[in-house]
C-alpha positions in Angstrom: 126.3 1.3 140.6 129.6 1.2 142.4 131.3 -2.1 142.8 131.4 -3.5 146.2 135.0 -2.4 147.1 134.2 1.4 146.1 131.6 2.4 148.0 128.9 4.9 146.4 128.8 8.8 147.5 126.4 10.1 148.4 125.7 14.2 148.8 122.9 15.9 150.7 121.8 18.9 149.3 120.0 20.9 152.1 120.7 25.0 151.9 118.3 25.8 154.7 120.5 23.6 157.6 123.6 25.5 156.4 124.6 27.4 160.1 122.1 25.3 162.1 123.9 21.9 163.0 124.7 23.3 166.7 121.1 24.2 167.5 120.1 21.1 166.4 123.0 19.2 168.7 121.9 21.3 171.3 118.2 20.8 171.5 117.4 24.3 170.4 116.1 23.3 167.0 113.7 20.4 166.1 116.0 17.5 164.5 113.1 16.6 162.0 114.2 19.5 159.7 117.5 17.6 158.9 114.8 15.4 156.8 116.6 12.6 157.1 120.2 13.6 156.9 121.1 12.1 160.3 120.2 9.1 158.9 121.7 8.8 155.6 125.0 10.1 157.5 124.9 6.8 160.2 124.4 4.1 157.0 127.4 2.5 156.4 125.9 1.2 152.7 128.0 4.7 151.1 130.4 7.9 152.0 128.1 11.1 152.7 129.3 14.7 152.3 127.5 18.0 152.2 126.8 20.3 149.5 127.4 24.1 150.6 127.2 26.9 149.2 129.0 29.0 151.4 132.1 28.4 149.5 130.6 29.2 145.8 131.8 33.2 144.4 129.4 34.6 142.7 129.0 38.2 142.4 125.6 39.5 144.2 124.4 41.6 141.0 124.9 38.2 138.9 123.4 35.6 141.4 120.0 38.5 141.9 120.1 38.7 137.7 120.1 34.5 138.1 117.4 34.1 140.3 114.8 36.8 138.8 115.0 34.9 135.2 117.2 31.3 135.0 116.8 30.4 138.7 112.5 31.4 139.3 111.4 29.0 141.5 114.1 27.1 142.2 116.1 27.2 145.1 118.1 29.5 143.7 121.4 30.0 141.6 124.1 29.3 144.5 122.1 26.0 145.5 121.8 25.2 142.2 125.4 25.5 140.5 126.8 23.8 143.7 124.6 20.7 143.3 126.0 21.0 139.0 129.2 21.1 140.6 129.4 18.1 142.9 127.4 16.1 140.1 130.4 15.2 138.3 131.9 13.4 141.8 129.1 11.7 143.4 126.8 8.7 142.5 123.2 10.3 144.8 122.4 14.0 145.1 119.6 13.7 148.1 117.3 17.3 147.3 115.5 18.4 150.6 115.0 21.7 148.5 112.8 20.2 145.4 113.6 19.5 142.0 116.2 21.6 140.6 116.5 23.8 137.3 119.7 22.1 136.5 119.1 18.7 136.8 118.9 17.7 133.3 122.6 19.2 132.8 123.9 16.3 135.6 126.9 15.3 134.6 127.1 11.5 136.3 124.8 11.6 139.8 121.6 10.2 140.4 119.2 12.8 141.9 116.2 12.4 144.5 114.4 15.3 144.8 111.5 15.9 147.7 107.9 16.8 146.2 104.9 18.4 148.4 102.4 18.8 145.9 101.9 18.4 142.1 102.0 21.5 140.3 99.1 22.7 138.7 100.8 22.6 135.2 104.2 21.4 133.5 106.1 24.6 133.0 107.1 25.0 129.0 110.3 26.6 130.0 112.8 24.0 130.0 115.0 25.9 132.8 112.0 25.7 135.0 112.6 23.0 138.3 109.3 21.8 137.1 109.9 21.7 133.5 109.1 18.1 132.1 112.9 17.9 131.5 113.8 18.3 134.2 111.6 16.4 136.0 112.3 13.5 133.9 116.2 13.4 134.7 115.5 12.6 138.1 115.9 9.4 139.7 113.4 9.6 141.9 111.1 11.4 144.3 110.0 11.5 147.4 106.6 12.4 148.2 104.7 13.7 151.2 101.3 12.9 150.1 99.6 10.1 148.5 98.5 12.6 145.7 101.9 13.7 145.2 103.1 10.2 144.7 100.6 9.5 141.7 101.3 12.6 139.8 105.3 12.5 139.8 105.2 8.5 139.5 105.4 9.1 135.3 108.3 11.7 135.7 110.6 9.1 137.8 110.2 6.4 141.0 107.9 7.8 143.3 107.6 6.9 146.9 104.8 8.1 149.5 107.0 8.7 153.1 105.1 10.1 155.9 107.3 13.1 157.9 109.0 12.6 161.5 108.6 15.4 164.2 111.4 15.8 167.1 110.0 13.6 170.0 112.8 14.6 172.2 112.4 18.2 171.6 108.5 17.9 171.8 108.2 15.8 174.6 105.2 15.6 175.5 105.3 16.4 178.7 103.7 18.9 181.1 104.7 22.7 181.2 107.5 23.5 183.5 105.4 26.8 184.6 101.4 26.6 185.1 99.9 29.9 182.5 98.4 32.6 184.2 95.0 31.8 182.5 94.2 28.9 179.7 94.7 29.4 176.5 95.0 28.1 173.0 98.1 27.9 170.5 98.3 29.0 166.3 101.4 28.9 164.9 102.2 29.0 160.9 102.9 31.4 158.3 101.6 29.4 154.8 98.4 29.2 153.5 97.1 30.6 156.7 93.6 31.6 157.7 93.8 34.0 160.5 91.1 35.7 160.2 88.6 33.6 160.9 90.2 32.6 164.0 90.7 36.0 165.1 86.7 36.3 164.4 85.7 33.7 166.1 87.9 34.3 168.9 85.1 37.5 169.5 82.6 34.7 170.9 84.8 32.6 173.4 86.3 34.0 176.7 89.4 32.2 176.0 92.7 33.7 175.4 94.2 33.0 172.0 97.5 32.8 171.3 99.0 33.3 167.2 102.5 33.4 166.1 102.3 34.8 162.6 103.7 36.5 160.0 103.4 40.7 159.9 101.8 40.6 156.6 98.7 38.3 157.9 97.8 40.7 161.0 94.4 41.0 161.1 92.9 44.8 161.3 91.8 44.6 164.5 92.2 42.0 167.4 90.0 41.3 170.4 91.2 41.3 173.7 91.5 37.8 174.5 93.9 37.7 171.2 97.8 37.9 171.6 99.7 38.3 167.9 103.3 37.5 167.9 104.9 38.8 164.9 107.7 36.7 162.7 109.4 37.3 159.7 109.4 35.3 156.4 111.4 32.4 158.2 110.5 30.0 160.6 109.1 31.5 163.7 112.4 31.0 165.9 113.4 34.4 164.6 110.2 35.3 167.0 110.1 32.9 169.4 112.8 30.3 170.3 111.9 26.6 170.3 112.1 26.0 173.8 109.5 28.5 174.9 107.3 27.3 171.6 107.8 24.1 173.0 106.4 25.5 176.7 103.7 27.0 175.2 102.5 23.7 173.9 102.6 22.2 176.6 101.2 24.9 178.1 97.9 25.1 176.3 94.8 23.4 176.2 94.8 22.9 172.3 96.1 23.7 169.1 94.3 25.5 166.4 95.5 25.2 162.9 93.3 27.2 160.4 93.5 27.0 156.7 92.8 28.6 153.7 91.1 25.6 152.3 93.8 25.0 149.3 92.8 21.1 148.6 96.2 21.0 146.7 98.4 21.9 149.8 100.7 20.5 152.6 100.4 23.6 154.8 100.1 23.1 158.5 101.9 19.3 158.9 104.6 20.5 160.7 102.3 22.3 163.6 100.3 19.2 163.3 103.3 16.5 164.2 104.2 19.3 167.0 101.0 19.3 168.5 100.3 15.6 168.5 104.1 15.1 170.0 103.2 17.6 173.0 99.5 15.7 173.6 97.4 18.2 172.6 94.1 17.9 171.1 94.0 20.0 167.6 91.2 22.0 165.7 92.1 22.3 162.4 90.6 23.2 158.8 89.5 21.2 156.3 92.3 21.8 153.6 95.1 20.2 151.9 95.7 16.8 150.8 97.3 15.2 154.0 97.2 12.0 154.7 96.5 12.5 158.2 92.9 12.9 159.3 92.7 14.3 163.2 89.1 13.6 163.4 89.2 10.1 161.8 92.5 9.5 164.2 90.6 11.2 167.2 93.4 13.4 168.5 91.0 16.9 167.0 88.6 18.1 165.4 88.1 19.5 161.7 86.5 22.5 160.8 84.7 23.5 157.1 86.6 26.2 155.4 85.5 30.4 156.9 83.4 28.6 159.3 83.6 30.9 162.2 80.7 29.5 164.1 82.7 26.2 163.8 85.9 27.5 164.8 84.2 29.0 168.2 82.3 26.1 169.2 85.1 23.3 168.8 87.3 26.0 171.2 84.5 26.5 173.6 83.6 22.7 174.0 87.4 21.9 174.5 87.5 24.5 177.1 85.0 23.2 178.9 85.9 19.7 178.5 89.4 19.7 179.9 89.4 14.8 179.8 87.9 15.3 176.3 91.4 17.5 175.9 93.6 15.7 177.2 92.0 12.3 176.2 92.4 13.6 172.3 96.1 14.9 173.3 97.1 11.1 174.5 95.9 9.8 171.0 97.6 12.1 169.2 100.7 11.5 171.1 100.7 7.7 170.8 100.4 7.9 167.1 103.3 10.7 166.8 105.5 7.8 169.0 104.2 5.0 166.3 104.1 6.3 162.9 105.9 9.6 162.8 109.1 8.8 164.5 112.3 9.7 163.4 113.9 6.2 163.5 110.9 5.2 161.1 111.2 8.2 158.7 115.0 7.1 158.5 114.7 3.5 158.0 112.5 4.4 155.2 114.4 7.1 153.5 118.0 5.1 153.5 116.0 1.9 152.0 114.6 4.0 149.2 117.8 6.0 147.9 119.7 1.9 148.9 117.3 1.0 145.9 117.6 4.1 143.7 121.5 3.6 143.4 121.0 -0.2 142.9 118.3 0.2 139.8 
């Protein structure tokens, strides 16, 4: 640890903002996918710089040769040669991108790594992210479930921190524009269970609405079904936030189905959203969330493929516009409680404050 007249440094390793700080300044991108950066920046306990990877040369035959064999599921070779580079100069490496293929090879820094879910097994290659070796030179993790905090807890300090969602973007307030008929929102690309929505959309008269990926398109849809195509990425190459943020508030709930993975994470982001813009949410039974919408009465859950289910919880919303909006007011007041970005913050700075002290 740095002595009290040399302030530690601290670098934030976070590929995916690269190009997307303006959006965010301007309201056109939800500030809870800085994961904390924002945060860490404002502490005055260290000195904060960036890791880019703009500036790395390597030749694109090389870094494609890297990623199909050294680099397999890590964030890849340009992420992961700038984060060996800067190890030699700083005291905290902050990983929103997971645990990295080179961490063992650190030269001096600490690293933090965020973890969604265990994996299923320890890789044996020792260049894998996820190779015990590798796991093991970390500092510590940060964990978005419970489950994920008991099953990286023997590779490193492990700490359980509940995700923020953009408040200000998703304000929970009415639509600026009244829809021309009532309707209900999907949005996600992972892990994603489309069709049984789409078939139990056959049985309700209400229009539903699904932004999702080309490669998930069911073979036929219904009328009352609108598809929205996105790429790969996030579905603001489809749809820009503010209009996603309209049609929230726009609808009368939010469906979120699942493929039933008890391992996964999928679908906490368009949960956080929905609760933020007071709307009630159906979603399946799946993953290993912490956060219960039936238990918390802002939704409903629904049992894996259950179509009948599915159709019932969107009819009886429908026709129970206080039950809605009553759910929607829940969800909204627990998103302003316990998923707030000043908490997430708070919480994140006090646990890399006690990684660079141990």
């Amino acid at each position: 640890m740095p002595t009290l007249t040399n302030k530690p440094r601290v670098a934030t390793l976070h590929p995916y903002l690269e190009g997307r700080r303006k959006e965010i300044s301007e309201g056109l991108y939800p500030r809870h996918h800085l994961w904390g950066i924002d945060s860490i920046a404002e502490a005055r306990a260290w000195t904060v710089e960036e890791i880019t990877t703009r500036d790395l040369a390597i030749p694109g035959i090389l870094e494609k040769v890297l990623n199909r064999t050294f680099f397999r599921g890590s964030p890849g070779a340009r992420t992961e040669l700038a984060a060996w580079r800067r190890s030699a100069s700083c005291d905290l490496i902050y990983s929103v991108c997971g645990p990295l293929a080179l961490a063992r090879h650190f030269k001096r820094s600490r690293l933090v790594s965020w973890v969604f879910r265990k994996p299923n097994h320890l890789p044996t290659a020792s260049h894998s992210p996820y190779g015990r070796k590798n796991l093991d030179a970390h500092s510590g993790f940060l964990c978005l479930t419970p489950r994920a905090e008991r099953a990286f807890a023997e590779h490193g300090k492990s700490r359980f921190l509940p995700w923020c969602v953009d408040q200000d973007l998703f304000d929970g307030m009415p639509a600026r524009q009244k829809p021309k008929r009532p309707f209900f929102l999907a949005t996600g690309k992972t892990c994603r269970d489309y069709d049984t929505l789409v078939e139990a959309a056959q049985t309700t008269d209400m229009e539903i609405r699904i932004i999702g990926p080309e490669n998930q398109y069911p073979k036929a849809l219904p009328s009352n079904v609108r598809w929205i195509n996105t790429s790969d990425d996030p579905p603001d190459k489809a749809i820009d936030y503010p209009t996603l943020r309209e049609w929230y508030a726009q609808c009368t709930g939010v469906c979120i189905p699942l493929n039933g993975d008890p391992e996964d994470t999928s679908g906490y982001t368009n949960l956080l959203e929905a609760m933020a813009m007071s709307k009630a949410v159906i979603m399946t039974r799946s993953g290993c969330l912490q956060l219960n919408p039936e238990e918390k009465r802002f939704g409903f859950l629904v049992e894996p493929s259950d179509v009948a289910d599915w159709a019932s919880k969107i009819n009886l919303l429908s026709r129970s516009p206080e039950l809605a909006q009553t759910m929607g007011s829940t969800g909204r007041a627990l998103a302003e409680s316990e998923f707030n970005a000043k908490r997430f913050g708070r919480d994140l700075v006090e646990f890399l404050m006690e990684t660079l002290e141990q």
